[in-house]
BAVEXNU-589053 format. One record per residue (C-alpha): residue in three letters; y, x, z. Coordinates in Angstrom, 1 decimal. Each point is the difference from the previous one (the first is absolute). Last residue first. Example, Ala and Ser with C-alpha at 12.3 -4.5 7.8 and 13.67 -1.06 7.14 Angstrom:
<pts>
   rest       c2       c1       c3
    SER     -1.1     13.7      7.1
    ALA     -3.4     -1.4      0.7
</pts>
This chain:
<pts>
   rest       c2       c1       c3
    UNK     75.4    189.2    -99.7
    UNK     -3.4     -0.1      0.5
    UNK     -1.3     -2.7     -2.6
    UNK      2.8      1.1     -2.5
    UNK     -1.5      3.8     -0.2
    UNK     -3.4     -2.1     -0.5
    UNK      1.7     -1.8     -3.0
    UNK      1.7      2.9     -1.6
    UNK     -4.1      1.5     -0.3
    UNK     -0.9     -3.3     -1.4
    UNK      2.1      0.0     -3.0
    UNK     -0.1     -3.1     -1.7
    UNK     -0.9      0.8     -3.7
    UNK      2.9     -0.3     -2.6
    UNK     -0.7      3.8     -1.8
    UNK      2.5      2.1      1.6
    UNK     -0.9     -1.8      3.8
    UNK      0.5     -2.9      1.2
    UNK      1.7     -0.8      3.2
    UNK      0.3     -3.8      1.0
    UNK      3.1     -1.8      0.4
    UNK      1.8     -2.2      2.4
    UNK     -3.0      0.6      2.2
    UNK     -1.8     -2.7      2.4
    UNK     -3.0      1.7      2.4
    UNK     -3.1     -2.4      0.3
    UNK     -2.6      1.1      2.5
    UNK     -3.0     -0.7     -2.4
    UNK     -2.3     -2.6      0.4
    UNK     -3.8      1.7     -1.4
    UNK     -1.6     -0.6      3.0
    UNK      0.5     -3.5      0.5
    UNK     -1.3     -0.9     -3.0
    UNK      2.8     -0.9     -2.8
    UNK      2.1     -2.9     -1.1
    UNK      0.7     -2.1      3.2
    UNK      0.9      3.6      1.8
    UNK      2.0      1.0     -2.6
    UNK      2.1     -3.6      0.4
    UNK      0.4      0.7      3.7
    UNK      1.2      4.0     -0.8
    UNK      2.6     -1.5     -2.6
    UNK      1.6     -2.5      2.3
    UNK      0.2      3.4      2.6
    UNK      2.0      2.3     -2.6
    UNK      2.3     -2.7     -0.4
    UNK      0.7     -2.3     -3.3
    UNK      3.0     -1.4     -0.6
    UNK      3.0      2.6     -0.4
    UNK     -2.4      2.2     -2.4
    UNK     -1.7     -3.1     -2.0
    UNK      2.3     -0.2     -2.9
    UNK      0.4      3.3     -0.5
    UNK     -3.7      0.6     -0.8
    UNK     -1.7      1.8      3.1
    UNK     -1.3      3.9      0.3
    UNK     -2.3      0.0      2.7
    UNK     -1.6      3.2      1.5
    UNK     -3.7     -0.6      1.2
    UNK     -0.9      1.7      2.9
    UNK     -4.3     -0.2      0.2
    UNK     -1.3      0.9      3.8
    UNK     -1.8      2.7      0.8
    UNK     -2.5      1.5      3.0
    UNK     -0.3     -3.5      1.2
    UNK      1.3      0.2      3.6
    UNK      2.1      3.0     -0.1
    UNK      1.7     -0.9     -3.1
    UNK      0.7      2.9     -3.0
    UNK      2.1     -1.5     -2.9
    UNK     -2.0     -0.1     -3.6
    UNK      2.6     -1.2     -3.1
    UNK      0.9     -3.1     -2.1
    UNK      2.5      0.0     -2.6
    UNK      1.3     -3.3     -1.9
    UNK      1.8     -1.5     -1.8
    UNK      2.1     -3.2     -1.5
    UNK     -1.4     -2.3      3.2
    UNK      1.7     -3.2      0.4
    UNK     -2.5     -1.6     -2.1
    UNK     -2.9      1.2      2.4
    UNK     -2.4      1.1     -2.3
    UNK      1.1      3.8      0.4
    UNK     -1.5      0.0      3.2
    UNK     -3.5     -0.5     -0.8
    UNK      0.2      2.7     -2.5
    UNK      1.4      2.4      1.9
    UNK     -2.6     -0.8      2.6
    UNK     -2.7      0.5     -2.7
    UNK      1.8      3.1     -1.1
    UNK      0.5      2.0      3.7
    UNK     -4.0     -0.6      0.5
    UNK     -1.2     -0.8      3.3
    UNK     -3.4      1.4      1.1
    UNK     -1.4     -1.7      3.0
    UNK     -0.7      2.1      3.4
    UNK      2.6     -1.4      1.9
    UNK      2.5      0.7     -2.7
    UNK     -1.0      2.9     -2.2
    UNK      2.4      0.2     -2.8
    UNK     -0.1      1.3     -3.4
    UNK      2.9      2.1     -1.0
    UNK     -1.9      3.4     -0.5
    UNK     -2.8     -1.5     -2.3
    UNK      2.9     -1.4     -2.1
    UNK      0.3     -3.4     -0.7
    UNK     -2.6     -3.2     -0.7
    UNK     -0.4     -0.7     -3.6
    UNK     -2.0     -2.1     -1.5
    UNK     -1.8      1.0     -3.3
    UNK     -2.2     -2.8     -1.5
    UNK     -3.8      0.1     -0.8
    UNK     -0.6     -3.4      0.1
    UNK     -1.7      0.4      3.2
    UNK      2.8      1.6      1.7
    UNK      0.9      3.8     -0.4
    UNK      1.8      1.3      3.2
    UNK      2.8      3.0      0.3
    UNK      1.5      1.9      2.2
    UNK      2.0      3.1     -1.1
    UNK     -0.5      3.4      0.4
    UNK     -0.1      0.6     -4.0
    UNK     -3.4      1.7     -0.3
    UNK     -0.3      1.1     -3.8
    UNK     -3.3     -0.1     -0.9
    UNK     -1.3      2.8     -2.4
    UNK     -2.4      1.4      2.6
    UNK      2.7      0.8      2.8
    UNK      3.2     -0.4     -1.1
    UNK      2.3     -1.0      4.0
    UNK     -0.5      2.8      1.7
    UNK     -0.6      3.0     -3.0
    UNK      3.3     -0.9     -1.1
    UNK      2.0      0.2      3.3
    UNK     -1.9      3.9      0.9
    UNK      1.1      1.0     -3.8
    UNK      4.0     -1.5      0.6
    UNK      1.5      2.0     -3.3
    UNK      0.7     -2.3     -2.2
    UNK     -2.6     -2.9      2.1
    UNK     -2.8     -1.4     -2.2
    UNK     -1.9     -0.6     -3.1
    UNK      1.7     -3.4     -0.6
    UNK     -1.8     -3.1     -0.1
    UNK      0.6     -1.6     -3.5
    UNK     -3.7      0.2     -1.2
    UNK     -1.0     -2.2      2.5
    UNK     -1.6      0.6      3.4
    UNK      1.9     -2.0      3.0
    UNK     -1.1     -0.1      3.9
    UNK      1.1     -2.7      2.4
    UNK     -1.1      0.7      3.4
    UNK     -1.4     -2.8      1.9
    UNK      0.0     -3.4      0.7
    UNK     -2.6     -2.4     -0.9
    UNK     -0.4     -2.9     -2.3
    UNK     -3.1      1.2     -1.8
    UNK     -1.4      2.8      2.0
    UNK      1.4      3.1      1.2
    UNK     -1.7      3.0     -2.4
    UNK     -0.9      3.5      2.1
    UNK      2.8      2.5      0.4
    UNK     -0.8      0.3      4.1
    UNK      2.9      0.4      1.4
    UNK      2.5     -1.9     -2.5
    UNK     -2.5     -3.1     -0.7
    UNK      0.5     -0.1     -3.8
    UNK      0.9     -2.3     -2.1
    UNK     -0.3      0.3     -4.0
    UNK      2.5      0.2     -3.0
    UNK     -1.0      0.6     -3.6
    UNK      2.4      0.4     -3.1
    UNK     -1.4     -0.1     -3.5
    UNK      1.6     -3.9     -0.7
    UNK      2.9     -0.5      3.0
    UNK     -1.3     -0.8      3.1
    UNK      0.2     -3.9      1.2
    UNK      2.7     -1.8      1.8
    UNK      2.1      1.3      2.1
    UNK      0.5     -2.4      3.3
    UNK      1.7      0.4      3.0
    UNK     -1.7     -1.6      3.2
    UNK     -1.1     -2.3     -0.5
    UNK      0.0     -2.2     -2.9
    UNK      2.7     -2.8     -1.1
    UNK      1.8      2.8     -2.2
    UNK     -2.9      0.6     -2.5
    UNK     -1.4     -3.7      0.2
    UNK      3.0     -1.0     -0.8
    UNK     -1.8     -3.3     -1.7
    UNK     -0.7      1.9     -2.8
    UNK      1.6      3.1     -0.1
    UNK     -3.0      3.1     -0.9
    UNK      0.7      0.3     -3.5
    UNK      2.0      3.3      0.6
    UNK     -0.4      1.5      3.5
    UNK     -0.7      3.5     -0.7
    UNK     -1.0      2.7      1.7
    UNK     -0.1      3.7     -0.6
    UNK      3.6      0.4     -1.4
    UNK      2.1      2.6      2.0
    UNK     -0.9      3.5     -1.3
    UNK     -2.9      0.8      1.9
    UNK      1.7      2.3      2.7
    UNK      2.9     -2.0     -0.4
    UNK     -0.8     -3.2      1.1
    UNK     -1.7     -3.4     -1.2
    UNK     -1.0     -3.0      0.9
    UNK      1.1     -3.1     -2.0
    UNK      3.2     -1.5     -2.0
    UNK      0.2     -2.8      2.0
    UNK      0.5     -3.2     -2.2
    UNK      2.8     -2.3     -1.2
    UNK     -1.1     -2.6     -2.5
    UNK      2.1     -0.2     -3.2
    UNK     -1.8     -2.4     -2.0
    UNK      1.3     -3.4      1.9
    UNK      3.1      0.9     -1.2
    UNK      2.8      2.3      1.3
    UNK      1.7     -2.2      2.2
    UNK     -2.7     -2.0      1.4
    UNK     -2.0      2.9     -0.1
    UNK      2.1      2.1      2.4
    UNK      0.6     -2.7      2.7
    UNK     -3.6     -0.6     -0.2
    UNK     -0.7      3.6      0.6
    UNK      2.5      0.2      2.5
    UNK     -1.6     -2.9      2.0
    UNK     -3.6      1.0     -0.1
    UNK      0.6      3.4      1.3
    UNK      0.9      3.6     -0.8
    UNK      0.7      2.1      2.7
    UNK      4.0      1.3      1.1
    UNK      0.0      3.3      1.2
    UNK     -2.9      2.4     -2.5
    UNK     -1.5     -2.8     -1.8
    UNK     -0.1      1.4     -3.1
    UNK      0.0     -3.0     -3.3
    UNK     -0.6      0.5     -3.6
    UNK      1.3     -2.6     -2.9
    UNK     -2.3     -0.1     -2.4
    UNK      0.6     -2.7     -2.3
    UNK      4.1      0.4     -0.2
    UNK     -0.1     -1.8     -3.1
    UNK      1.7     -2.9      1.4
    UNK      3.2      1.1      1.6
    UNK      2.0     -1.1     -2.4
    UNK      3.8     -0.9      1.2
    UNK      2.1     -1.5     -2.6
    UNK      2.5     -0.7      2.2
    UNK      0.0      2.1      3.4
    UNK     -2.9     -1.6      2.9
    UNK      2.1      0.4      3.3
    UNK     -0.7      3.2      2.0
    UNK     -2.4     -0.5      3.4
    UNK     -3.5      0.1     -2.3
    UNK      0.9      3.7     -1.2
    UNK      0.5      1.0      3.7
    UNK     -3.2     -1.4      1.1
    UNK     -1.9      1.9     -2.7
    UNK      1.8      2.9      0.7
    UNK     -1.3     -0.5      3.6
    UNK     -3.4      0.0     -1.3
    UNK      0.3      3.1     -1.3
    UNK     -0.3      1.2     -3.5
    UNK     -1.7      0.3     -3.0
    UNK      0.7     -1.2     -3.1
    UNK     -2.3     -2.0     -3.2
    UNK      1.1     -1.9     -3.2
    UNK      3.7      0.9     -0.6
    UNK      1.1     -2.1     -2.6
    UNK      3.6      2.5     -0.7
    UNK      2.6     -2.5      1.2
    UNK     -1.9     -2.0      2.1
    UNK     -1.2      2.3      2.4
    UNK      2.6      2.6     -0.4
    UNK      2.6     -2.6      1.3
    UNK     -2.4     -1.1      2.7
    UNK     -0.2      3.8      0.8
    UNK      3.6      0.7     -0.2
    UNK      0.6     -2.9      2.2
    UNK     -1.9      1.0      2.8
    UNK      0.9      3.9     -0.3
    UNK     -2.3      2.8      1.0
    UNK      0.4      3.4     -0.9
    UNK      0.8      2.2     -3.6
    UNK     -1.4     -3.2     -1.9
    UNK     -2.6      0.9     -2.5
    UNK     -1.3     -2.7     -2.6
    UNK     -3.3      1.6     -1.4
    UNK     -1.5     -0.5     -3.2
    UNK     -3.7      0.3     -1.3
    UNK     -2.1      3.0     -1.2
    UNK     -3.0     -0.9      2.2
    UNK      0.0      3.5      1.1
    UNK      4.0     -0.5      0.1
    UNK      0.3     -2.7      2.4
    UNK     -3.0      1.1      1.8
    UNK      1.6      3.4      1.4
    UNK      3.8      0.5      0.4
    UNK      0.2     -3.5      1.3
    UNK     -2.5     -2.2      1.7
    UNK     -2.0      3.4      0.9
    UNK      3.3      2.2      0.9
    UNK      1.3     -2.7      1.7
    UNK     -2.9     -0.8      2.4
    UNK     -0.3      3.8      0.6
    UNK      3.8     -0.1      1.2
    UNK      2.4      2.0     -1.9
    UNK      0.4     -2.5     -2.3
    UNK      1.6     -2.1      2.1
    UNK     -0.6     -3.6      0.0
    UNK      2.2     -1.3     -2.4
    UNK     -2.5     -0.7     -3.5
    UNK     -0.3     -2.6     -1.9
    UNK     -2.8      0.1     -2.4
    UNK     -0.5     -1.6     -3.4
    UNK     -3.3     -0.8     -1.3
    UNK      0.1     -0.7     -4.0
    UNK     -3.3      1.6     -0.8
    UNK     -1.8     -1.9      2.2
    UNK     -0.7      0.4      3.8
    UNK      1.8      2.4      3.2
    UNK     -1.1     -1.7      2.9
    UNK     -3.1     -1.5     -1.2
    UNK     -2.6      2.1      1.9
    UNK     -1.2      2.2     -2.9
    UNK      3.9      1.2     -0.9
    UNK      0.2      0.7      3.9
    UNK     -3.1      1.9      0.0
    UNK      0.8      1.7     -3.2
    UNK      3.7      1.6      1.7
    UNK     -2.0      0.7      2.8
    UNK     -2.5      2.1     -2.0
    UNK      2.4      1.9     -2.4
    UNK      1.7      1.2      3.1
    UNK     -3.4      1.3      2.2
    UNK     -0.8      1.4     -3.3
    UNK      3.3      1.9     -0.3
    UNK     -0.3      1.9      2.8
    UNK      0.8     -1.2      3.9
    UNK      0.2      2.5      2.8
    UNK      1.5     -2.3      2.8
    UNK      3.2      2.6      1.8
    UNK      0.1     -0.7      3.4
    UNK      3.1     -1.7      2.2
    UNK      1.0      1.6      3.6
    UNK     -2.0     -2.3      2.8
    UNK     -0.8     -3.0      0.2
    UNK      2.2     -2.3     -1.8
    UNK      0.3      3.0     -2.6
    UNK     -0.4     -2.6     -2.9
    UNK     -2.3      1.8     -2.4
    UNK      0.7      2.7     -2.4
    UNK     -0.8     -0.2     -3.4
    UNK     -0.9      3.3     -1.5
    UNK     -0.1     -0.2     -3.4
    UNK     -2.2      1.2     -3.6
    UNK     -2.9      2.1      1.8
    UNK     -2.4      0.4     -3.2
    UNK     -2.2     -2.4     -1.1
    UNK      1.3     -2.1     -3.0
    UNK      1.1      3.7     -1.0
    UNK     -3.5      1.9     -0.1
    UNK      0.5      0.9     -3.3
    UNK      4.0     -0.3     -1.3
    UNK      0.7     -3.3     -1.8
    UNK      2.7      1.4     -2.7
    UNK      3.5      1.8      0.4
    UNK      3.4     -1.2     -0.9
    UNK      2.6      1.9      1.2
    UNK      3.4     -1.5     -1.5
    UNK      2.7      2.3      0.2
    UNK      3.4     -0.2      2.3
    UNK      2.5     -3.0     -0.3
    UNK     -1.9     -2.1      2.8
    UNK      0.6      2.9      2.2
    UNK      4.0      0.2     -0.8
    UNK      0.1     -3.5      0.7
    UNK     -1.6      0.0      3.4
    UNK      1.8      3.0      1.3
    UNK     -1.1      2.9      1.2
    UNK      0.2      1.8      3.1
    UNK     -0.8      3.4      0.5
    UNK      3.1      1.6     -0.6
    UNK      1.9     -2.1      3.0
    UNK      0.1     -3.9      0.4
    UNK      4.2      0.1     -0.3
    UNK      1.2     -3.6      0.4
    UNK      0.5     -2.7     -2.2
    UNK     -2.4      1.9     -2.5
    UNK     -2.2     -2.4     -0.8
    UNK      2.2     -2.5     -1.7
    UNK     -1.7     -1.8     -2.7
    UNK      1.3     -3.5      1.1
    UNK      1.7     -1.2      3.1
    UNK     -1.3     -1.9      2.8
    UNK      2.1     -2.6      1.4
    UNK     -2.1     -3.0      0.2
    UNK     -3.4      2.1     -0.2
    UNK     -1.0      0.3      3.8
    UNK      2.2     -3.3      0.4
    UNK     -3.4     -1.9     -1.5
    UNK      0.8     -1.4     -4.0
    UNK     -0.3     -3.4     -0.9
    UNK     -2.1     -0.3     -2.9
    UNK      0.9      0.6     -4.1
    UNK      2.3      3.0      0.4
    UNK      2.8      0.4     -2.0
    UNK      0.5      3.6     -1.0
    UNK     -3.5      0.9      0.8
    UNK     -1.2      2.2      3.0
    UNK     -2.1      2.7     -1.3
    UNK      2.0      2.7      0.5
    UNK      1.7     -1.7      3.5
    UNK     -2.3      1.5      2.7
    UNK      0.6      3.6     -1.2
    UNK     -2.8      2.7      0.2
    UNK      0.1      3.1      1.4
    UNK     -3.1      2.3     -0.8
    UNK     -0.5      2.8      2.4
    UNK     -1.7      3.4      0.2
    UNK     -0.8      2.7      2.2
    UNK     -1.6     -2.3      2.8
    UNK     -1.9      1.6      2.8
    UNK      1.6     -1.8      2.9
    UNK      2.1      1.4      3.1
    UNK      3.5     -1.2     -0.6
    UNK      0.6     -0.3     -3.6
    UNK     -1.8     -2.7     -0.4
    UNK      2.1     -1.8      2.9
    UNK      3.3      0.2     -2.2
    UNK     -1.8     -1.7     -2.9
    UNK     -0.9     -2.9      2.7
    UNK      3.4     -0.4      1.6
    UNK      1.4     -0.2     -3.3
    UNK     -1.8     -2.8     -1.2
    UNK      2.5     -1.5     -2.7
    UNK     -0.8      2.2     -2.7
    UNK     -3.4     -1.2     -0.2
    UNK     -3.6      2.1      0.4
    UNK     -3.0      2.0     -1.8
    UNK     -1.1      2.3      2.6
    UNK     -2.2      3.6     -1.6
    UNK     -1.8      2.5      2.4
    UNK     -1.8     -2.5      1.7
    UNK     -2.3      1.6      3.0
    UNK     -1.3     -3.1      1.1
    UNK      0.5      0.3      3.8
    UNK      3.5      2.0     -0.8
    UNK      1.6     -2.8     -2.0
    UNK     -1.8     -2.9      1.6
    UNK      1.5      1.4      3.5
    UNK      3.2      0.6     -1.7
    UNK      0.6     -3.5     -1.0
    UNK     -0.7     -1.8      3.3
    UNK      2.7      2.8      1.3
    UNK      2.5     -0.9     -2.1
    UNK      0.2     -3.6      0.5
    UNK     -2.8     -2.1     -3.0
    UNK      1.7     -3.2     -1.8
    UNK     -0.8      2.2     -2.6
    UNK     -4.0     -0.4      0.9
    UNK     -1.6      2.9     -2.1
    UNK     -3.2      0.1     -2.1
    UNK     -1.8      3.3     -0.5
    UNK     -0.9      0.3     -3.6
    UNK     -2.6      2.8     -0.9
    UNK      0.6      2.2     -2.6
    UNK     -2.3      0.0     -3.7
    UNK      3.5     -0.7     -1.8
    UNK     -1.1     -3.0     -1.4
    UNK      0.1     -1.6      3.7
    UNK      3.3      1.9      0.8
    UNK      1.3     -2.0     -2.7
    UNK     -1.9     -3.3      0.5
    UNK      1.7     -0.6      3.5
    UNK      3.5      2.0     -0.7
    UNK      0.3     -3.1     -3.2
    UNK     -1.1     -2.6      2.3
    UNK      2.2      1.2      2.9
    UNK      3.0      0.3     -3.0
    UNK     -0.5     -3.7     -0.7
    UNK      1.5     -0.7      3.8
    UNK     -2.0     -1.1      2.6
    UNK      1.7      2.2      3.3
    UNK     -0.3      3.4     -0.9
    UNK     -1.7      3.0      1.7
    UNK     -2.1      1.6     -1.6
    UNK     -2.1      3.3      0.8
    UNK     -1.7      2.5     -2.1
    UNK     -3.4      1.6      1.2
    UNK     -1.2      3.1     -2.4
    UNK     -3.2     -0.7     -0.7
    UNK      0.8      1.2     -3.7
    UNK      2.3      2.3     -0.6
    UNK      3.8     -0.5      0.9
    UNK      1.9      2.9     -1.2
    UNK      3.4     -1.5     -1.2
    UNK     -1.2     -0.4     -3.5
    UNK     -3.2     -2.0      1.2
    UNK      2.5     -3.1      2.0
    UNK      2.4      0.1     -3.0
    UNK     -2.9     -0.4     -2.6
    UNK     -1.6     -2.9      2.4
    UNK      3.9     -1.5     -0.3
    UNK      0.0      0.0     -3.6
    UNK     -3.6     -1.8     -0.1
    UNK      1.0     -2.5      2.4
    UNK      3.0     -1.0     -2.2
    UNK     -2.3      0.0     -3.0
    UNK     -2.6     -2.6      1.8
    UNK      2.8     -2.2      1.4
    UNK      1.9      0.1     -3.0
    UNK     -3.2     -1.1     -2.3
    UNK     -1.4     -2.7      3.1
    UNK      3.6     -0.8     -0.3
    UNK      2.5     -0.8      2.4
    UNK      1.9     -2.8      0.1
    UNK      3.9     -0.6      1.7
    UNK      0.4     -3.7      1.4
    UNK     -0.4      0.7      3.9
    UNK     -2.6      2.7     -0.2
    UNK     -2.8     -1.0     -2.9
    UNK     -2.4      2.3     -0.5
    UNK     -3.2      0.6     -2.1
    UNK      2.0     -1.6     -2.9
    UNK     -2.0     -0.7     -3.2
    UNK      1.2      2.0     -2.8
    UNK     -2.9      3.0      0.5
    UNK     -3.0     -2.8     -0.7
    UNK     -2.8      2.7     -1.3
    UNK      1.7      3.4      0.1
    UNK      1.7     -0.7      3.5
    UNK     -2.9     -2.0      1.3
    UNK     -2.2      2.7     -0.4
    UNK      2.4      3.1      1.6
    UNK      0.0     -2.4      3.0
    UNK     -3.6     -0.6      0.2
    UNK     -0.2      3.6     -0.2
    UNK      2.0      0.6      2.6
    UNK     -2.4     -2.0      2.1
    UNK     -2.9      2.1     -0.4
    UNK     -3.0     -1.4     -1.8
    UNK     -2.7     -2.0      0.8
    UNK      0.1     -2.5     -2.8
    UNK      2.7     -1.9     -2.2
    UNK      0.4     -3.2      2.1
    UNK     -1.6      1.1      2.8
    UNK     -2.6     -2.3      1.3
    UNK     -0.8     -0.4      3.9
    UNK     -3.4      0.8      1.3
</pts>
């Protein structure tokens, strides 16, 4: 099992610890201003007193829906202390994304910015919320900030909530943080008790609420203090992946603070922000995508750049995958110590860290194996392969269903009974996807059960060929789906996204020849060029826009 650095208890309390015991040192830093682990804890506990005195009670849901900003921490840990359950919020969210998380979860309370006016107007159109908090994106803005700032904060003003009427049951930021402090102790039952509702992507189907508590939090937060992401006393996180995401909420909102270390937020992603933040503060571990890797290596080195103790730095291959040349490209200019690795499997249902990869570099062993590699689980969580008929074990480097049991895995669907009783059976968490364990006892993945291909009788998985494809150095993406042939039953389609460079070069039909050098026979894809691929809200390429391409 992983250790906790002051036991198994609930992750406000880690925060009320730090804030007694080291309260000076900053829990935040958002482009120059610090937050304390002393404000952050008092701020939160003003803003749990405003939550109670407007008639939340506990298991009440209350929503949020900021982009990363030091107010999403404070929201985070206040409804937390506050016994309700947070419901996180994309803000990049239209209207009617918002209202279905509104009415699915039942949240009574949103915590939001001035600026989105189309979201405070949609809250009053059909949801259950009686109460809002508006915050403003410039209050914790310095005077002279210390990284370039994104044009979401270039013209922001400061304290001014009120730039249009929000109605009586609005509040604004400041006048919350001014109310009394509610300070309550560790409740019984609290590390237990439902504490958020994550919802998944929706790239299926209408997004569902994960029922996670406060154990499930404490225990990812561990895990990636355990694996080496977050080490030493000194660790300094930079943070720009939204914190909505359950990737953001664990390398930001969660293991930051349970290891009471400091977290460089950037409201969104900015190439030289990061490299500035990098340097400028010693961050020692991030997360982000490959791409942002990529982007980072195309801007000249600035003077007095120190990219050095960036130890841990955390891959996703969701577009672009990681290979042998960016990660040379990467250690060359950060140091031969700053080795670029995937971040592991993970998804919302078990709170997104069940792999991890750390250690596991020489030679490139991780990114020379087929077809994507994750490493091993994470200490206390178990994975197994199962055949998806009959349930029984696959062997040792067979496909099958991938199945997760960890102290992380959420208790199930808000309000989906039939949806939580098909994929928790036993304790295991059947995630739909395919899977293999080799012999060493590594996690490959293959894709989702419902994307896997049948072509003449062999299985094709959507990965692998994604995989393949992306070695190609034209190639900065990839998305591969099934299309329905009368000969074969399917053939793969693999949607091409090239580097600039190659686009007025390279034809669909060069790139079909060199596929068919590269993989069996059965696995060439017909190869479909885009100037872009679609993703979806959090960076994935979105199949389901893929197949509406396909028959357009």
């Amino acid at each position: 099992m992983p250790t906790y650095p002051l036991g198994e208890i609930p992750l406000t309390g880690y925060l009320r610890r730090w804030a007694r015991d080291r309260g000076g040192r900053a829990a935040i830093i958002y482009y120059g201003t610090e937050v304390s682990y002393a404000e952050l804890d008092e701020s939160s506990d003003r803003l749990a007193g405003v939550l109670l005195a407007s008639g939340l009670q506990a298991g009440d849901r209350g929503a949020v829906a900021l982009p990363n900003c030091p107010q999403r921490f404070i929201a985070f840990y206040a409804i937390l202390k506050s016994g309700c359950v947070y419901v996180p919020v994309n803000p990049g969210y239209k209207p009617q994304e918002l209202l279905h998380i509104l009415t699915d979860s039942g949240a009574r309370m949103l915590v939001t910015f001035s600026a989105a006016r189309q979201l405070i107007d949609a809250v009053s159109d059909g949801s259950a919320v009686g109460r809002m908090i508006i915050a403003d994106l410039g209050d914790y803005l310095p005077a002279t900030p210390e990284l370039p700032l994104p044009a979401m904060l270039s013209h922001v003003g400061r304290s001014e909530p009120s730039a249009f009427q929000c109605g009586a049951s609005a509040i604004p930021w400041a006048d919350a943080l001014r109310a009394q402090r509610v300070s309550g102790g560790t409740q019984p039952g609290e590390l237990d008790r439902l504490a958020a509702l994550n919802y998944t992507g929706g790239t299926t189907g209408l997004p569902k609420g994960c029922r996670h508590s406060q154990r499930n939090m404490i225990y990812a937060g561990a895990c990636a203090r355990s694996v080496g992401v977050i080490s030493g006393a000194d660790a300094v996180s930079l943070v720009f992946v939204p914190l909505c995401w359950i990737a953001g909420e664990d390398y930001g909102l969660i293991a930051p603070i349970l290891t009471g270390t400091t977290c460089v937020v950037l409201a969104r992603w900015d190439a030289d922000a990061a490299l500035a933040a990098i340097s400028r503060y010693g961050v020692t571990t991030m997360l982000g995508t490959v791409d942002h890797y990529v982007e980072m290596l195309h801007r000249p080195p600035a003077a007095g750049e120190r990219l050095g103790t960036l130890r841990a730095p955390l891959a996703m291959s969701f577009v672009t995958r990681l290979n042998e040349q960016i990660r040379c490209q990467w250690s060359e200019r950060a140091g031969g110590l700053s080795i670029v690795r995937e971040a592991g499997y993970g998804m919302t249902e078990t709170h997104a860290l069940d792999t991890f990869t750390t250690g596991l570099q020489d030679g490139d062993t991780d990114i020379r194996s087929e077809p994507v590699f994750c490493g091993l689980p994470v200490p206390g969580t178990q994975l197994k392969i199962v055949d998806f008929g009959s349930g029984a074990l696959a062997p040792l480097g067979g496909a099958g269903g991938l199945a997760i049991r960890s102290p992380s895995v959420c208790d199930g669907y808000w309000g989906h009974p039939a949806e939580s009783a098909a994929v928790l059976q036993d304790g295991w968490l059947h995630t739909g996807d395919i899977a293999m364990l080799d012999t060493s006892g590594y996690l490959h993945f293959l894709g989702r059960r419902k994307e896997m291909l049948k072509v003449g009788g062999a299985s094709v998985f959507p990965a692998e060929v994604e995989s393949l494809v992306c070695r190609h150095p034209a190639v900065t993406g990839c998305g591969v789906i099934g299309m329905s042939d009368p000969r074969k039953g399917e053939i793969p389609v693999a949607f091409v996204e090239l580097r600039e460079s190659w686009a007025a070069s390279l034809t669909e039909a060069e790139f079909t020849t060199w596929c068919r050098a590269n993989m069996a026979s059965y696995k060439v894809p017909l190869v479909r060029f885009v100037d872009q691929l679609p993703l979806t809200p959090t960076g994935k390429v979105w199949k389901e826009a893929l197949r509406r391409l396909l028959y357009r």
